[in-house]
C-alpha positions in Angstrom: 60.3 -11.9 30.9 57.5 -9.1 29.8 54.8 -10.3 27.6 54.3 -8.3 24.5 50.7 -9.7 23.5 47.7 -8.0 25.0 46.3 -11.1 26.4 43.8 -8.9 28.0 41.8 -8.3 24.9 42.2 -11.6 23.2 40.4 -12.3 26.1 38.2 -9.9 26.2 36.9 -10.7 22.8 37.0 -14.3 23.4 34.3 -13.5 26.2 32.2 -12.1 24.1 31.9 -15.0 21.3 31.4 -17.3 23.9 28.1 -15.2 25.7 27.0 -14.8 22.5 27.2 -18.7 21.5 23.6 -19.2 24.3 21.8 -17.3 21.5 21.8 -20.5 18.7 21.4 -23.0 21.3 18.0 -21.3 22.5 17.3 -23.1 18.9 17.5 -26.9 20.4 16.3 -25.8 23.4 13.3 -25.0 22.0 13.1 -28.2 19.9 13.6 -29.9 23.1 10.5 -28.1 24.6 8.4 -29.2 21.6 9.4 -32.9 21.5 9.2 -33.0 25.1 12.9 -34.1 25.0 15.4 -33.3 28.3 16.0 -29.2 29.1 19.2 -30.0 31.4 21.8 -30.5 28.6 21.1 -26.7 26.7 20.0 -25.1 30.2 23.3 -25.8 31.9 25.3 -25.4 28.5 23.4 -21.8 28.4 24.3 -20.9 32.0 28.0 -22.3 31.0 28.7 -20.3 28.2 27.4 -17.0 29.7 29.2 -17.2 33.0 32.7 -18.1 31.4 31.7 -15.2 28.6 31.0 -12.5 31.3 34.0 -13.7 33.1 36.6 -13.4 30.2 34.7 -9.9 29.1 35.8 -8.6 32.6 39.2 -8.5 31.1 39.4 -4.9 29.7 42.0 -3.3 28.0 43.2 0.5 26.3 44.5 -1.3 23.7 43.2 -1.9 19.8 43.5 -5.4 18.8 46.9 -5.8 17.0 47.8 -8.7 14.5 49.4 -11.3 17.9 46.1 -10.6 19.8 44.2 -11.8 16.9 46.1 -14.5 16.5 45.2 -15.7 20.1 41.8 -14.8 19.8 40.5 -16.4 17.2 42.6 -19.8 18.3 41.4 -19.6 21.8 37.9 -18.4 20.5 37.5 -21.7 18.2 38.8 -24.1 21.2 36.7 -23.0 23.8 34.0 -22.9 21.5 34.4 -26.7 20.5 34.7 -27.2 24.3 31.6 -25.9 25.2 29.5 -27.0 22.4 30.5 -31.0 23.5 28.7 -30.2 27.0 25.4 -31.0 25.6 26.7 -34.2 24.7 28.1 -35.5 27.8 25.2 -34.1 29.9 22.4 -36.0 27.3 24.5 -39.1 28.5 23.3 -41.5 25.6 25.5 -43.3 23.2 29.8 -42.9 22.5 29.5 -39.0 22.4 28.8 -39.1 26.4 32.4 -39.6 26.8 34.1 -36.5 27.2 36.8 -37.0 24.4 33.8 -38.2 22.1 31.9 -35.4 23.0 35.1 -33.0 22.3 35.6 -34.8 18.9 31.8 -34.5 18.0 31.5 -31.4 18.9 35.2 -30.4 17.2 34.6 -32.0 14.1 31.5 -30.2 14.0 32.7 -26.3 14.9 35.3 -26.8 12.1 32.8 -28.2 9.8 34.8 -31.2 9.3 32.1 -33.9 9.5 34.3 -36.8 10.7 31.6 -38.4 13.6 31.9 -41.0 16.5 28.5 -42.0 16.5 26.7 -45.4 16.8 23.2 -45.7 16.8 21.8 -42.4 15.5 18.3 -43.6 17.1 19.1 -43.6 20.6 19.3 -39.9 20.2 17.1 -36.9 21.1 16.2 -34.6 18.3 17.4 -31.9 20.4 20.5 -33.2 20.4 20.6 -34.1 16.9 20.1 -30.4 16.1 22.6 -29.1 17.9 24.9 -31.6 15.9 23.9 -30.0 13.2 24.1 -26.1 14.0 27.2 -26.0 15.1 28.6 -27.1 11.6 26.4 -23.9 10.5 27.5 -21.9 13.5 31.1 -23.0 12.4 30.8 -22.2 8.5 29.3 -18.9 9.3 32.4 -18.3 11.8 34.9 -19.1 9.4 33.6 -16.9 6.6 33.8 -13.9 8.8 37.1 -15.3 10.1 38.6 -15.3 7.0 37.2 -12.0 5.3 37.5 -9.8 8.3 40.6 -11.1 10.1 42.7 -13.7 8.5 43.2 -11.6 5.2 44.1 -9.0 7.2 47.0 -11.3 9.0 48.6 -12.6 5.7 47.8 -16.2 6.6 49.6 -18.7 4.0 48.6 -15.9 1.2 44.9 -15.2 2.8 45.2 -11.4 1.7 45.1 -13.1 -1.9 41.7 -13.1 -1.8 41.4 -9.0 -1.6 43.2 -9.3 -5.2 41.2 -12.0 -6.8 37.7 -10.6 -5.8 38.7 -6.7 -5.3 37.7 -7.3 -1.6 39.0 -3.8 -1.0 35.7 -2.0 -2.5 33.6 -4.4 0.2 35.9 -2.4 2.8 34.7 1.0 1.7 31.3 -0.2 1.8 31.8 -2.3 5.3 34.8 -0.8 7.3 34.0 -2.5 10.4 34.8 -6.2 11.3 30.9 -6.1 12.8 29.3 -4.5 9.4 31.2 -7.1 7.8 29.7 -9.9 9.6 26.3 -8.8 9.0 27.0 -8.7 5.3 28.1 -12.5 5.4 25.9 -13.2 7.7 22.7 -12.0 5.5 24.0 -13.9 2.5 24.6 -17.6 4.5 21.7 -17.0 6.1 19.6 -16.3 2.6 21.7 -19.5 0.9 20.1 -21.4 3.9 16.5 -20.6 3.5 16.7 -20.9 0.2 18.4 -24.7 0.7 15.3 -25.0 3.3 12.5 -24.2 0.7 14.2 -26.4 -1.7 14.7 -29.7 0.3 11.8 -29.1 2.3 9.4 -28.6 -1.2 10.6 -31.8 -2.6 9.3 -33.7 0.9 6.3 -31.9 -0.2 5.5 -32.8 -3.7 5.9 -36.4 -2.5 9.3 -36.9 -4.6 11.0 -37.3 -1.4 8.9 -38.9 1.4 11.3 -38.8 4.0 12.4 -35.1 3.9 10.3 -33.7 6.3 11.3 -29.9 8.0 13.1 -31.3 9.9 15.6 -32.9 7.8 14.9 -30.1 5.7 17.0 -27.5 8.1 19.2 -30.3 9.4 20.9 -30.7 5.8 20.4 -27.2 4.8 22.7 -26.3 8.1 25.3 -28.5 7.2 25.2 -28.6 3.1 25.9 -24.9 2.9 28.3 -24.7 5.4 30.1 -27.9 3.3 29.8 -29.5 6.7 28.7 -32.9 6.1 26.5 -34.3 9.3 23.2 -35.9 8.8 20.7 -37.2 11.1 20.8 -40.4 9.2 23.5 -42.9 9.5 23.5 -43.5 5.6 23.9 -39.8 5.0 21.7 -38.3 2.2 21.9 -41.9 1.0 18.5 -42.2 2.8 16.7 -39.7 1.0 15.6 -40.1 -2.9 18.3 -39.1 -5.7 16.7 -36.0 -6.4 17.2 -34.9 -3.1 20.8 -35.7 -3.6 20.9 -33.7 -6.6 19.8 -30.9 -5.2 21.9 -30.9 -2.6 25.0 -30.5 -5.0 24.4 -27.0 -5.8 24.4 -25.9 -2.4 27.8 -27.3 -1.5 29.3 -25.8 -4.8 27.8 -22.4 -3.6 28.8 -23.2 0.3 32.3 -23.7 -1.2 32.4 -20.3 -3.5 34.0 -16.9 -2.6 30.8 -15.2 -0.4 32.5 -11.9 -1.6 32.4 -12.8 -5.2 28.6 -13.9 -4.5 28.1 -10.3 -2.9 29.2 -9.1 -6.2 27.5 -11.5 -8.5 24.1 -10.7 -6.8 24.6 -7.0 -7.1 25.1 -7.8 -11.0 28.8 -7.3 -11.2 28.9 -10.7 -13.6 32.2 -9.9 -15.3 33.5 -10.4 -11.8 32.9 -14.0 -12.1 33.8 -14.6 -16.4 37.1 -12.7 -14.6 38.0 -14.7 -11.6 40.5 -17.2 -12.4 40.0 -19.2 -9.1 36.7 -20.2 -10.0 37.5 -21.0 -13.1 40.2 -23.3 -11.2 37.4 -24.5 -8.7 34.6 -25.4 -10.9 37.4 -27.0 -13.7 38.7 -29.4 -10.8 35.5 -30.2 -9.8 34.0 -31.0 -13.4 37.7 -33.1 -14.4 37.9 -35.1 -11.0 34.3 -36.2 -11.8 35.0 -36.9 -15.4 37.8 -39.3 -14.0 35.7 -40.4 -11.3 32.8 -41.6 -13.9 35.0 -43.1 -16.4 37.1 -45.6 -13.9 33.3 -46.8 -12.5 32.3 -47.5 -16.1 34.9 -49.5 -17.2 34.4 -53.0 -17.7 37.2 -54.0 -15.3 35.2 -51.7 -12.4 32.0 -52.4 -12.5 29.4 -50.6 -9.8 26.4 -52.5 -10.7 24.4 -49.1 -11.0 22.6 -47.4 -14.3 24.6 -44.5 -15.9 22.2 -41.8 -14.3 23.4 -43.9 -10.8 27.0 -43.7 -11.8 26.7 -40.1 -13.0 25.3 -38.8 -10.0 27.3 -40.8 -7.5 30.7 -40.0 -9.3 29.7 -36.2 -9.0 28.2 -36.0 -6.1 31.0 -37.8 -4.1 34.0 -36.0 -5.7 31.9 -32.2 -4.9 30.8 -33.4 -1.6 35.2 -33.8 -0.7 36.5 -31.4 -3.1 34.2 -28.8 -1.4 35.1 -30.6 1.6 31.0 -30.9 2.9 31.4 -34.8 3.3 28.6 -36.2 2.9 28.0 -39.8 0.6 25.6 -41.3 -1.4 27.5 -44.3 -2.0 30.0 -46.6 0.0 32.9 -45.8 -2.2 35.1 -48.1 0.3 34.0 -50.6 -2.4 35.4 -49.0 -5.1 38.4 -49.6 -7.6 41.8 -48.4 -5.5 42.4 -46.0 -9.0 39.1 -44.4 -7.7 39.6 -44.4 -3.9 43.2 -42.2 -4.5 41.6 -39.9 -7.0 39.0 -39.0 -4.1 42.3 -39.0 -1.8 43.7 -36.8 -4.5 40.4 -34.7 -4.0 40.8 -34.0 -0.2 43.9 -31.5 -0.9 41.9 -29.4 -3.0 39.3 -27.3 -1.2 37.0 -24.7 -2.6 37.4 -21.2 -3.0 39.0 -18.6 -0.4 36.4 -16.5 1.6 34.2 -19.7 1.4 33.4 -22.3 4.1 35.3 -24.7 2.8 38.7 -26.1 4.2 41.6 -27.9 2.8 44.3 -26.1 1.2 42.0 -24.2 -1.5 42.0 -23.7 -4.7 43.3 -20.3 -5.2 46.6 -21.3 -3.3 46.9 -24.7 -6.0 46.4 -21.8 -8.4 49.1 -19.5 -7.5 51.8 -22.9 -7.2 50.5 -23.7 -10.8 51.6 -20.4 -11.9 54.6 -20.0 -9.8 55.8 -23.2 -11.0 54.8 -22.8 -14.8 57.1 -19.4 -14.4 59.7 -21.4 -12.9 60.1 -23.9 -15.8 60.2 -20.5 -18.2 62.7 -18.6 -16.2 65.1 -21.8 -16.2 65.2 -22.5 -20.2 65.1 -18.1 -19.8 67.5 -17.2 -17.2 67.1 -13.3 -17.4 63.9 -12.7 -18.6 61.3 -11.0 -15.3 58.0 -12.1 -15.4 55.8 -11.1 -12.7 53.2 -13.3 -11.6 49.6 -12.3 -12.1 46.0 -13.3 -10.6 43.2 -11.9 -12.5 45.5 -9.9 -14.0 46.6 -8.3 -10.6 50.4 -8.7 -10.0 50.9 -11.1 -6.9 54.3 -10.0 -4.4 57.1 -12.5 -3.7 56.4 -12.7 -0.1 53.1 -13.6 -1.0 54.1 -16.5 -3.5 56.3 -17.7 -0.3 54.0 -17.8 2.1 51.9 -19.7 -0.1 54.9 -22.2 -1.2 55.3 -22.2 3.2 51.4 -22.5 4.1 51.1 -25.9 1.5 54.5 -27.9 2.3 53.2 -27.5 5.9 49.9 -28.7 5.6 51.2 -31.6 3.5 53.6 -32.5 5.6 51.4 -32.4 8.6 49.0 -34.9 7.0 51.8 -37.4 6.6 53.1 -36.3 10.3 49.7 -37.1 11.6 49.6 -40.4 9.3 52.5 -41.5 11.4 51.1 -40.8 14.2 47.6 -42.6 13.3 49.8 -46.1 12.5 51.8 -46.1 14.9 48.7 -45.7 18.0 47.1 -48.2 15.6 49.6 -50.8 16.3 49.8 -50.0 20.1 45.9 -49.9 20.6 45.1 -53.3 18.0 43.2 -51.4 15.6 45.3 -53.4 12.7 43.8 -56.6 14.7 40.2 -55.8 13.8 40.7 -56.0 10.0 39.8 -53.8 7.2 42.6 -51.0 8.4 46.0 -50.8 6.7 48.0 -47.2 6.1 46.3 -46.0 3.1 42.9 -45.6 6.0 45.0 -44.4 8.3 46.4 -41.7 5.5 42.8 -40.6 4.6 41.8 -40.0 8.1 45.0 -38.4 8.5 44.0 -36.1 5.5 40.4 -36.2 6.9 40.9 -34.7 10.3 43.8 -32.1 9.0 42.0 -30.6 6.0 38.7 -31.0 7.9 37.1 -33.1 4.7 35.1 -35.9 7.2 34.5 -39.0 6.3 37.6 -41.3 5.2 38.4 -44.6 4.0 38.2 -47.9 6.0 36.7 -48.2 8.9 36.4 -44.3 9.2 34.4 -44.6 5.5 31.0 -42.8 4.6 29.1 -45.4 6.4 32.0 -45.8 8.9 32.6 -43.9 12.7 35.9 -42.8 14.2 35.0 -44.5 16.7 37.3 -47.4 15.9 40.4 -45.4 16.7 42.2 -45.3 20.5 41.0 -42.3 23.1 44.8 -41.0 22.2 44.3 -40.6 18.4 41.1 -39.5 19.1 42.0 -36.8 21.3 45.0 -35.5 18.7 42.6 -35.6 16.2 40.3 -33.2 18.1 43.7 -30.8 18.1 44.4 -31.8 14.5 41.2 -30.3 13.3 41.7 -27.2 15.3 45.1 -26.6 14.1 43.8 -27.4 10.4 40.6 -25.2 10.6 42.1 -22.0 11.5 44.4 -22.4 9.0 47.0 -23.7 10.9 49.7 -20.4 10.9 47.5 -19.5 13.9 48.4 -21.8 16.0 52.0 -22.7 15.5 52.9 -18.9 15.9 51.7 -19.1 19.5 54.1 -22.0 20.3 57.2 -19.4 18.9 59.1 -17.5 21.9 59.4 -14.7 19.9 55.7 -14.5 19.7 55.4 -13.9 23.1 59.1 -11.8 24.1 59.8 -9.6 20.9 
């Protein structure tokens, strides 16, 4: 059998991300030097990730890098990554992340800035080590922007190369026509969002309406509040900082979770880009009706939260941006909340931000496209032979594109309630059920949680909860789950098709 993918250069490429991953973790290292904190676990990672680059870049080949190569890359890229970025972990040797499948599922759910943790005891940590927890969920946000703008868009992934109709990405192509030139576009704006969250968090520690927010947890929840990542040095997430803090903090996510390229565009002062753009519209309309609903169920008499209404406010937005932006962060254990409440934050998982954004899930401007497909669909049955073309932003959309779409959705939904099985049925095997508190609407949500790459769940797996609690086996398919649900799934599954590899 002859393999038609140039292996070779998926490779190749591969090496290269990987020698160039000892470049952020000179950034722990260096914390580790000040706090006088072990060097072992980023030294060895270092030497690690440059051998294994150098080796892979030693694979050469004539070839350009064609639309199966890319598909290999960037799913070997983001594995190997994850893989090498749990090293650290296992080498520190303190707490549950020092087993290996911990350490893979720390250092996964952190890559695809899912947020989902298996910690216990956050104290027993170095700093160090609590840094590099936190930059790779920025290392991981930053990859998936360029991911998505510069390759997936390119590869019609579930209706990706949507996004070059809703924001005009095309002009961005004249002015960047390399994959590299745009990287250092997205690269400049996530890295300006994340100063600017710096100064902001780091001010308020300053002016004494935050005590607790020193610079250090200043970068630590600017890394992973842009990249709608959702770790936090704290075990009751931004719970342990004042409200203000939290309120800051919602912008950010909101802005982590909006189209980068229509930010380009907004900056340069191209505002009729945004009054035009129908997916925000969509985005920031689910995120202001989902809190609405959110507010008035914990209100009622029936559902009391024992809280003020500037408590309820802020926890019933904060909570519903924090998953529909998928960052995953909490400010309140809403494991005690009304069930009506708990599903419409279920309900909030399958959302997702904007394309060309950090966030994960299925999106917004896919949900968008169904609505309209399906609204068309109602009109075309009471009107058999009328022809009405679907438009975005008044941009027609292609069939093909509508199906893939309609494919990219029923596949992620069914996968959740695939992995949902799977999650029950381990659970009975391993005596999870036994330990109380579990039951299948928990093991649904971290279903949902892992897949979509949201974070925390429900149960056990809450905000203040750990993963922890599930069996070695579900762990380690959760750390494939949120691999296969980060890259956006199509880019995996095509690798496991003979015809991927023969035709």
């Amino acid at each position: 059998m002859r393999i038609r993918v140039d292996w070779r250069e998926s490779l190749n490429l591969t090496g290269t991300v990987l020698k160039y991953l000892a470049l952020p973790l000179c950034f722990p290292l260096a914390l580790a030097v000040y706090y006088r904190e072990p060097l072992v676990p980023f030294l060895v990672t270092i030497a690690l990730t440059l051998l294994v680059g150098v080796l892979f870049e030693q694979f050469e080949s004539d070839d350009d890098l064609g639309p199966r190569e890319a598909f290999l890359m960037v799913a070997l890229a983001w594995l190997l990554v994850a893989l090498v970025g749990a090293v650290p972990f296992v080498l520190a040797g303190r707490g549950t992340i020092a087993h290996p499948v911990n350490a893979a599922f720390e250092s996964m759910s952190g890559i695809t800035t899912t947020g989902a943790t298996v910690l216990r005891g956050f104290d027993i940590h170095a700093r160090s080590i609590m840094m590099w927890r936190q930059l790779i969920q920025w290392l991981g946000g930053l990859g998936i922007l360029i991911l998505v703008t510069a390759v997936l868009s390119r590869l019609s992934v579930g209706g990706a190369q949507l996004m070059e109709t809703e924001t005009q990405y095309e002009n961005v192509d004249k002015l960047t026509p390399r994959i590299r030139d745009t990287a250092r576009l997205i690269l400049k704006l996530y890295a300006g969002l994340t100063v600017a969250a710096i100064v902001v968090l780091y001010a308020l520690g300053l002016s004494g309406l935050a005590p607790n927010m020193d610079l250090y947890n200043a970068v630590a929840h600017a890394f992973t509040s842009v990249s709608t990542a959702g770790f936090s040095p704290e075990p009751l997430s931004v719970e342990a900082f004042a409200p203000i803090v939290q309120w800051a903090l919602i912008p950010f996510m909101f802005l982590g979770s909006t189209s980068f390229v229509l930010m380009y565009f907004v900056l340069r002062g191209d505002v009729d880009r945004l009054r035009e753009s129908e997916e925000f519209h969509f985005y920031l309309g689910t995120v202001l009706v989902f809190s609405g609903l959110v507010f008035t169920i914990l209100t009622l008499k029936e559902n009391p939260t024992g809280d003020g209404l500037h408590d309820t406010v802020r926890q019933s937005l904060f909570n519903v941006v924090s998953i529909i932006t998928t960052t995953g962060y909490a400010n309140a254990d809403f494991n005690q909340w009304s069930p009506f409440a708990k599903h419409l934050l279920l309900m909030c998982m399958f959302l997702g931000g904007m394309a060309g954004s950090t966030t994960c899930s299925i999106k917004s401007l896919r949900w968008l496209v169904i609505f309209k497909a399906f609204r068309r669909d109602l009109f075309t049955s009471v009107h058999p032979g009328a022809v009405r073309p679907l438009r975005l932003s008044d941009t027609p959309i292609d069939e093909e594109t509508i199906r893939d779409i309609y494919s990219y959705t029923l596949v992620a939904i069914v996968g959740v309630f695939l992995v949902t099985v799977v999650i029950v049925v381990d659970g009975a095997r391993s005596g999870l059920y036994d330990i109380g508190g579990f039951d299948e609407f928990d093991a649904l949500g971290a279903a949902a949680s892992t897949f979509l790459n949201i974070g925390p769940a429900f149960g056990p797996a809450g905000p203040y909860g750990t993963y922890d609690v599930f069996s070695m086996t579900t762990k380690t398919g959760m750390v494939l789950w949120m691999w296969i649900g980060r890259i956006e799934i199509i880019p995996v599954l095509v690798l496991l098709t003979p015809s991927f590899w023969r035709s």
